[in-house]
N, C-alpha and C positions, 0 to 999 in steps of 0.2 A: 504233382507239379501243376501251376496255372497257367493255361492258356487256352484263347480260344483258338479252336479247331474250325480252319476251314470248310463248307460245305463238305467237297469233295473228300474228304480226309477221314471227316464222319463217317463217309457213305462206305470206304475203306473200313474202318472201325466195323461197320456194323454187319458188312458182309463178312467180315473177319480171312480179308486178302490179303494178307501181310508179308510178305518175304524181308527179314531183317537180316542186315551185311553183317554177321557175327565175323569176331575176329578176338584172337587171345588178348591182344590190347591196344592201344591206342597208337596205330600209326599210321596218323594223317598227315604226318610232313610236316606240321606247323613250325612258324619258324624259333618257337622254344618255348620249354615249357611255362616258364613264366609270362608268355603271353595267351599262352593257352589257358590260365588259370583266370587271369584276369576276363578274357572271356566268358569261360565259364560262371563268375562269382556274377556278370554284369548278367546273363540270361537268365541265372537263378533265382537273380534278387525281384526281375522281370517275369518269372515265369512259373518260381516254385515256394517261393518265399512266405504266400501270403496263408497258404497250409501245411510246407514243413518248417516256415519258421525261420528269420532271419539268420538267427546261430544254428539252424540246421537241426533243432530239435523235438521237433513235431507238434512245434505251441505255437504256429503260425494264429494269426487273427483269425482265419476262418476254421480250424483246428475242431471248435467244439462243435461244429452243425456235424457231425458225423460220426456215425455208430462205429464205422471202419478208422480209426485213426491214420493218419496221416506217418510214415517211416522217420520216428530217431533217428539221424544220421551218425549222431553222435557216437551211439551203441557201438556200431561197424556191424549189425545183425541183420543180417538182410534174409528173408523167407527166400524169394525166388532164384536160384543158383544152381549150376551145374555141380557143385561142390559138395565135400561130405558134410554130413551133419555137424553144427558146430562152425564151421569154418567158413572164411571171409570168402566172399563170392571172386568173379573170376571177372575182369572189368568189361567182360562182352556181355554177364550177365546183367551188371547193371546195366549196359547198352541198350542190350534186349527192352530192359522193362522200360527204361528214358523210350525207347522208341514204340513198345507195344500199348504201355499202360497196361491197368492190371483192371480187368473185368470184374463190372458192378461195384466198383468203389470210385473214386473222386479223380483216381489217377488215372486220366485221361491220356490216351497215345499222345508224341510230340512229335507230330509229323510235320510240324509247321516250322522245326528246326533243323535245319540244314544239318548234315551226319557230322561236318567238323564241330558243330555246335553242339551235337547231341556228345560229341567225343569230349570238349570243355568241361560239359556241364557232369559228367562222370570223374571226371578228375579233381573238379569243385568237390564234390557232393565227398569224396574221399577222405579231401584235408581236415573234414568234420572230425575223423576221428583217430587215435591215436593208434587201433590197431593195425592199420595198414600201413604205418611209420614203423611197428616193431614186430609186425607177423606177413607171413605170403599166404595167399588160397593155395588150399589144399588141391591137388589134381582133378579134372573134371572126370566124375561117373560113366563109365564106359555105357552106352546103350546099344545093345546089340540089336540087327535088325527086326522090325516086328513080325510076327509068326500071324500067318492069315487066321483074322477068327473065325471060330468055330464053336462049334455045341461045348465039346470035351474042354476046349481053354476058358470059357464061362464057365464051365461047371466047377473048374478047377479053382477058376477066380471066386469064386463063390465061398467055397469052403475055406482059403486063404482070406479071404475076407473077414469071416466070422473065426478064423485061427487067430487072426493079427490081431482083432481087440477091437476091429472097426466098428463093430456095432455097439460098441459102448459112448461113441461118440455122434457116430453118423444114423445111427438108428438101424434096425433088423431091416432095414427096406432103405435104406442110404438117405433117410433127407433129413438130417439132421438133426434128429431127436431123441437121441438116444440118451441113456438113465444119466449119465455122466455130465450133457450139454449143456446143463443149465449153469453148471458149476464152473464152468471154463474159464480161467484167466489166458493173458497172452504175459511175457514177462516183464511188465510195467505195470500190471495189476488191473487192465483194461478187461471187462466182461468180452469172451469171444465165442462166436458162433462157429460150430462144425458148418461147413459145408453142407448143403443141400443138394447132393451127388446123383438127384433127380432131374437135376436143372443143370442147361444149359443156358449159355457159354458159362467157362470152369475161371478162373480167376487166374488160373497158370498160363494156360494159354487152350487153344483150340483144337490142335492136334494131338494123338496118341503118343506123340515123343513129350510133350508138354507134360503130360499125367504120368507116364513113367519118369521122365525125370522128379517130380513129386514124388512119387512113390520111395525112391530109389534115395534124397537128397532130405527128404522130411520137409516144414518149413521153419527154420528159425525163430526163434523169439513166440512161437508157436505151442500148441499139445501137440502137434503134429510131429511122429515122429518119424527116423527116416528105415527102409524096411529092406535097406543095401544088406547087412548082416543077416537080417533071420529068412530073406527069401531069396529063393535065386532067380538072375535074370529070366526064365521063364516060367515062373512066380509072379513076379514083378509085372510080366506080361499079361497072363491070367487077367492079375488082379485089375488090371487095366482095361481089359478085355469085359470083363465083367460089371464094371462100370462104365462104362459107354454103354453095355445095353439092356443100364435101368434108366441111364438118362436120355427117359423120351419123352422133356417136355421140356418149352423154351420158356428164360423167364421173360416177366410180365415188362413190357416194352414202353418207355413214355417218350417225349419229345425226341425227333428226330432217330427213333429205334433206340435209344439209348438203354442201357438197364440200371435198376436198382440206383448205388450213388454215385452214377456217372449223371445222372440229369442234375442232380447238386450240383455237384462239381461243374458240369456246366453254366448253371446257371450264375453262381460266383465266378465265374470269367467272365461272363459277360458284363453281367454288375460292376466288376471290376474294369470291364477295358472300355465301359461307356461313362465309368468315372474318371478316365485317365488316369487309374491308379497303376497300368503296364501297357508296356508295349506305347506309351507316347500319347493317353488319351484317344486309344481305343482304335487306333486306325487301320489293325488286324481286322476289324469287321466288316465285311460286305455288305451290302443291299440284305440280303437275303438275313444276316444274322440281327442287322439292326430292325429291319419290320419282325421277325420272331420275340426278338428284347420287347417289342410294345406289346405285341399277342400276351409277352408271359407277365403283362402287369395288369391287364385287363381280367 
């Protein structure tokens, strides 16, 4: 999704201080759904449009500047979910990520949207596709509480690690290089990168409920598979346990802290909102972002 991000909102981003108002679904009062819809398609077309694509298909104009493609809404296959593998997410999930954005790629938090906006533009994002006219999300993954780390649950993670097949993708030392990596599609035929699980911030999110939920849900439309059946909850722990602590390097940081293709992404918002192509000919931009737009032409 496009937009520029406030100063402040960044600075949120980049500490990674995020408390998001999860809830099973959308009930902000609005006064019906069909004006809720209408909303949503007007902040989409403003906000999201210009990389996942008018029809919602992930062939936005700016679509091909990015190794990370941009989410199909079409599909209804969404990676990030509390849900089982396979199954349509659960509409606080797409919540979650409209409001978190998804680390080191393009999709930038939407903090500059008000929660009944960010609630619209989840219900937009929906009508893309047919499956959630003729299917429901399956039940959200139980997470039971995390178990204090320790030596014994790394080590355990460890071996669960190299049991589950991890290092055929993530590599014998987790960053992402493993015999398997280079061959990786996503299911649109897109080359995909394993995760570099050396690096931080993780893409799911920041906390250890974030990676176990991973763990535990797979990512869709992904190699990633989900590891609910062959491990048990503290397995699942372990193995979580054990990656947090290989990952003890932060990645490489460019304008404003950003990582990897969030400085992209940013910088088509800006392009964009100094062109009045959203949000009304750019007038989300403050002082601060319009002197940065001249720094990033110099």
């Amino acid at each position: 999704m496009k937009t520029i991000l406030p100063i402040a909102i960044c600075t949120v981003l980049i500490l990674g201080v995020l408390t998001v108002n999860e809830r099973g679904n959308d009930t902000t009062g609005s006064a019906s759904a069909e004006e809720d819809l209408k909303l949503g398609e007007r902040i989409y077309q403003e906000n999201c449009a210009a990389c996942h694509g008018d029809k919602g298909d992930g062939k936005g104009p700016e679509a091909h500047r990015f190794k990370i493609k941009p989410r199909d809404f079409t599909a209804g296959i969404y990676k990030f979910r509390s849900t089982p593998s396979g199954s349509l997410p659960l509409d606080q999930d797409i919540f979650r990520t409209v409001t978190r954005g998804v680390r080191g790629t393009s999709m930038l938090a939407q903090l500059q949207l008000s929660e009944r906006e960010r609630w619209a533009v989840v219900r937009y994002i929906k009508a893309f596709s047919k499956r959630f006219k003729e299917g429901k999300p399956g039940r959200a993954v139980a997470a039971p509480p995390a178990p204090s780390p320790n030596g014994k649950l790394v080590a355990l993670g460890k071996s669960k690690y190299e049991e589950g097949g991890c290092v055929q993708c993530h590599g014998p030392d987790g960053k992402g290089n493993g015999p398997s990596a280079k061959d990786l599609k996503d299911d649109w035929g897109n080359p995909i990168s394993p995760a570099d699980l050396t690096l931080k911030p993780f893409k799911s999110g920041s906390n250890p409920e974030d990676l176990y939920r991973t763990m535990s849900t797979g990512l869709n439309g992904t190699p990633m598979p989900s590891y609910e059946d062959a491990f048990s909850p503290k397995e699942r722990w372990a193995l979580v346990s054990y990656i947090l602590s290989i990952a003890t390097h932060e990645r490489p940081r460019g304008m404003m802290g950003l990582v990897g293709e969030e400085v992209d992404g940013m910088r088509i918002d800006m392009r964009a909102a100094m062109a009045g192509k959203m949000g009304g000919g750019g007038g989300m931009m403050n002082k601060d972002m319009k002197d940065m737009m001249k720094d990033q032409r110099k």
